[in-house]
C-alpha positions as CSV (number, residue, x, y, z in Angstrom):
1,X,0.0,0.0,0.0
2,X,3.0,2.2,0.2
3,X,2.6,4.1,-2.9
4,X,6.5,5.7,-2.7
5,X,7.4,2.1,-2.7
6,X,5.6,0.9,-5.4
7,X,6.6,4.1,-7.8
8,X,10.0,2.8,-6.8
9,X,9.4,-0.5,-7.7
10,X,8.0,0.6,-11.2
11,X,10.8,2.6,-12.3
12,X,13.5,-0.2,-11.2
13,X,11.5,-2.2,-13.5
14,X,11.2,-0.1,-16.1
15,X,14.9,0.6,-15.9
16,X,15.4,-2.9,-16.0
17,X,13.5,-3.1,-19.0
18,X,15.7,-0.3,-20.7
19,X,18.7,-2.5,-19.4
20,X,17.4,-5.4,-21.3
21,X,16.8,-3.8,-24.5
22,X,19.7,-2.1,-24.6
23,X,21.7,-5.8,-23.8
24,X,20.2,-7.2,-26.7
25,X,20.7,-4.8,-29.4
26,X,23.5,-6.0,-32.0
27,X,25.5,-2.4,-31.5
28,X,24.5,-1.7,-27.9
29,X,26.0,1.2,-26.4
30,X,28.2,0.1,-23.2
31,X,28.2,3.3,-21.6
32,X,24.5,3.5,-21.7
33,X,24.5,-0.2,-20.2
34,X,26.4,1.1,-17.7
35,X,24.7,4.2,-16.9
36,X,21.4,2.0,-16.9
37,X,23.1,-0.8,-14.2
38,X,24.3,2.3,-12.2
39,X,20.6,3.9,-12.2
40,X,19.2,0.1,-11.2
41,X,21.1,-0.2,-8.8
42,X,20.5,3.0,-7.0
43,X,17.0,2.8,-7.2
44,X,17.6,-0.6,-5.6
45,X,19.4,0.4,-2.9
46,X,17.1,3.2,-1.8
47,X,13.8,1.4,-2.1
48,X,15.8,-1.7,0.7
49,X,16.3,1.3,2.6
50,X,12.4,2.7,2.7
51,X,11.4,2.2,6.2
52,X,8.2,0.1,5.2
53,X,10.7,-2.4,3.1
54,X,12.4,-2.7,5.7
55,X,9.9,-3.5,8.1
56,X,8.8,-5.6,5.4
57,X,11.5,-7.5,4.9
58,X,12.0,-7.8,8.7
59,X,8.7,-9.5,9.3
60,X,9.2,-11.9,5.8
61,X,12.2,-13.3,7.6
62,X,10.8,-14.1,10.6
63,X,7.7,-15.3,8.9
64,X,10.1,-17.5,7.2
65,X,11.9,-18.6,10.4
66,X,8.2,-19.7,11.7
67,X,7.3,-21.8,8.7
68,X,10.9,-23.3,8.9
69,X,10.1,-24.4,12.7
70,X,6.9,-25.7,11.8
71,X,8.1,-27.5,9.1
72,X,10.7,-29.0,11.3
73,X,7.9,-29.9,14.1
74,X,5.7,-31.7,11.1
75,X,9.1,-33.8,10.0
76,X,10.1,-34.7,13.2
77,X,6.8,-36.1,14.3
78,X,6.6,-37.7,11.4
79,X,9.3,-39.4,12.0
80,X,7.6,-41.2,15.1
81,X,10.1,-38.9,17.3
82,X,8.8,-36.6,19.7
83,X,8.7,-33.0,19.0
84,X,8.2,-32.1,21.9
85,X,11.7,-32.9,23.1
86,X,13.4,-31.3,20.2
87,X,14.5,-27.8,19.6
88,X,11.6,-25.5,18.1
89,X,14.3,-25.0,15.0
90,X,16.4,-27.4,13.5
91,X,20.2,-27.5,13.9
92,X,22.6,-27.1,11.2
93,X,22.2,-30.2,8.7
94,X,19.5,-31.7,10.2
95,X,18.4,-35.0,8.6
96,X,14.8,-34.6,10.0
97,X,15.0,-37.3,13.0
98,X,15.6,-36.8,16.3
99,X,17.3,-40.2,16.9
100,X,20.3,-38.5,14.9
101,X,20.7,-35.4,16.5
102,X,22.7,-34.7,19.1
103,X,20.6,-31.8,20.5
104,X,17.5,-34.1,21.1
105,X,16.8,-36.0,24.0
């Protein structure tokens, strides 16, 4: 609903675009490639920097944390293991049982 963000988002697209064309054209013009990447990539960084993206992008992560743990929960009872006695995350290269992991009891 932001609209600042969203005007953003339409001229780093249409940029894009223009960087596109430009890429494909048999005598493309290298400084104007460059000029184009330059323009992308500034309009990039200031729309990750928009507070609302930024809360955005906060809450996508730990939105993606929770699915990750409930994922987790779903495998390892699956497994006939008991999630209540495992971590609410998994560890690093977790095979998805319990019986396993050294972190489970």
């Amino acid at each position: 609903t932001d609209t600042e963000i969203q005007n953003k988002i339409g001229e780093f697209n249409r940029k894009r675009q223009q960087l596109s064309v430009e890429m494909k054209k048999p005598d493309n013009d290298p400084d104007v490639i460059t000029s184009l990447d330059t323009e992308i990539r500034e309009i990039y960084d200031e729309v990750m920097q928009m507070p609302n993206m930024v809360a955005y992008n906060r809450a996508k992560a730990d939105m993606d944390a929770l699915i990750r743990s409930i994922t987790y929960i779903i495998q390892v009872a699956a497994n006939g293991d008991d999630p209540e006695t495992c971590p609410a995350t998994p560890p690093e290269s977790c095979t998805g049982s319990c019986g396993t992991c050294g972190g489970c009891g």
